[in-house]
C-alpha angles and dihedrals in degrees: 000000000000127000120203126195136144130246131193124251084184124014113270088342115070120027135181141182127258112202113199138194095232090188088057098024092230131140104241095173157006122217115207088227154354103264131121102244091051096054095041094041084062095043090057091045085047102046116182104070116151104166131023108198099203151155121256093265116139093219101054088044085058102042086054090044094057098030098042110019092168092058125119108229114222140165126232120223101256093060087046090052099048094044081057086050097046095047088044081062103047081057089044096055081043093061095032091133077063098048085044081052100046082042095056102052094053098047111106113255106281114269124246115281114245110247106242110232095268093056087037084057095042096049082058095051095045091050081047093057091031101063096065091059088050093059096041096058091050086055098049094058096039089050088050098046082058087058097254120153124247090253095058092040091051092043095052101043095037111227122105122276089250087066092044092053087048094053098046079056095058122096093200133008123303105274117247112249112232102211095177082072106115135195129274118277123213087236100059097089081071107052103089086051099044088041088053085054094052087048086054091055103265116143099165115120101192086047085060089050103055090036097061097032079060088060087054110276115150110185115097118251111270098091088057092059091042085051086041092052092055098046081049099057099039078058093054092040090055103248126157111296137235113256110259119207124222128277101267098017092095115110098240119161081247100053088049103042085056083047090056099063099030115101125266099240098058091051112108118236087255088050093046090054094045093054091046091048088048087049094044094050093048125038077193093061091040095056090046087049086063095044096050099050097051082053098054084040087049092054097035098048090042094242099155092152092072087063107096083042091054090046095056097044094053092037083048095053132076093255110106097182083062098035083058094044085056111034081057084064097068115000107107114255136182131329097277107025136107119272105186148343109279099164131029120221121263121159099322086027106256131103131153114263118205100238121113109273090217076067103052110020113116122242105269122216 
């Protein structure tokens, strides 16, 4: 039983092919590179072959095909796992207004806004002038609990007898006028969302821009640089920060989609209440969710028999990323390509499954 894969001499430039021994879980070669006439040059110098674990790619198919035309193709579980995660992305970008809303509804309250220097220097000013009418009211209703008239009051405190009688209505102190208040802005509505962004790392303008004209602002873009130039600067002058997540606790299709097939029980509290609130926001995710996890139970506990079952359910549903994961699984496909999931993966990633190899076996040369 021979597993191929590829592996990287340099980083995303030079690649090359690991064959493994998937019985003994030994390395037995490397391959200088991915092409057909390599792979299939060693398979005809290595004849007894009987199954090649492998990813989807053509070239190892044809090579395969050519080098070892009796082999079963099959695909190992990591490669099953990530095509489920890879079509569970392409739903989630799909229903990202759900996953903004399940977002949402988990993010803390906003904090306080730091005040800019102006407002900072007119809040000082209002509790300044502020103060004097404080302590003549106080001394308006202490003057009139001791049975003086308004005129007297008016004359000793200094302010009009219209004043004094307003303060003797009052139940507390008249209230200080903030005058650095300013009116809404259209694009107020936005800010928790767009704060929660700059926490995440995002510093593009224009991105905040589309992303929030998407969620149905209409006003151009200038007021969101002019908005980005002052968060900016309240960062380089040292001012509180905005909040940062964590690396990895953003709600990206991709977080998610990994959140979809991992186990219930490693799932932190935060990431529990995220997938709830998805499901919640989407009947279609939550389907998905369902789908995805008696998928991840079928290949961990080994359950290959529930396969054909799983296929014609989700063949069966509305969602076309998964009717595509799992019509892969058994349609047949090209001359050299895998046809369906024979073994589930268990240390070195195979296992037999319990579905009829005249199902799942791939076309041989």
């Amino acid at each position: 039983m021979l597993g191929l894969d590829d592996f990287s001499f340099r980083r995303r430039l030079s690649f090359g092919t690991v064959l493994v021994d998937l019985e003994t879980r030994q390395v037995i070669d490397l391959l200088p590179d991915r092409s057909v006439a390599v792979v299939s040059d060693w398979l005809r110098r290595h004849p007894g072959v009987e199954i090649a674990a492998r990813d989807r790619n053509g070239s190892y198919a044809e090579g395969v095909r050519h080098g070892a035309p009796d082999a079963l193709h099959v695909i190992d579980r990591f490669h099953l796992m990530r095509n489920l995660v890879e079509a569970l992305e392409r739903l989630l970008l799909r229903h990202g207004e759900a996953r903004e809303r399940a977002a949402t509804a988990l993010a803390p309250p906003a904090a306080p806004r730091p005040l800019a220097p102006w407002e900072q220097r007119a809040e000082e000013t209002s509790r300044r002038k502020h103060a004097p009418r404080v302590r003549a009211c106080e001394r308006v209703w202490a003057m009139r609990l001791r049975g003086h008239d308004i005129a007297h009051i008016a004359r000793t405190v200094g302010i009009s007898r219209q004043t004094a009688y307003r303060y003797l209505a009052l139940p507390h102190p008249p209230e200080r006028k903030r005058k650095h208040e300013r009116k809404p802005r259209p694009i107020d509505p936005y800010i928790p969302y767009l704060r929660r962004r700059w926490g995440e790392g995002c510093r593009n303008a224009n991105q905040f821009w589309r992303e929030i004209r998407a969620m149905g602002y209409a006003q151009s873009s200038r007021t969101m640089a002019h908005l980005m130039t002052e968060w900016r600067r309240q960062d380089a002058d040292g001012a509180p920060k905005l909040p940062r997540r964590r690396r990895g606790e953003a709600w990206t299709a991709r977080n998610t989609a990994f959140l979809f097939i991992a186990p219930a029980g490693d799932l932190t509290e935060e990431q529990a209440a995220y997938l709830a609130a998805v499901r919640a926001a989407e009947p279609a995710l939550a389907s998905a969710y369902a789908h995805a996890q008696a998928f991840a139970v079928m290949l961990r506990g080994h359950r290959g028999q529930r396969l054909a079952d799983w296929i014609a359910q989700v063949v069966a549903g509305d969602c076309a990323e998964l009717r595509g994961f799992a019509s892969a699984c058994c349609a047949p496909e090209p001359v050299g390509s895998v046809r369906g999931v024979p073994r589930l993966g268990r240390g070195s990633g195979t296992e037999r499954c319990g579905r009829p190899r005249e199902t799942l076996a791939a076309r041989r040369g």
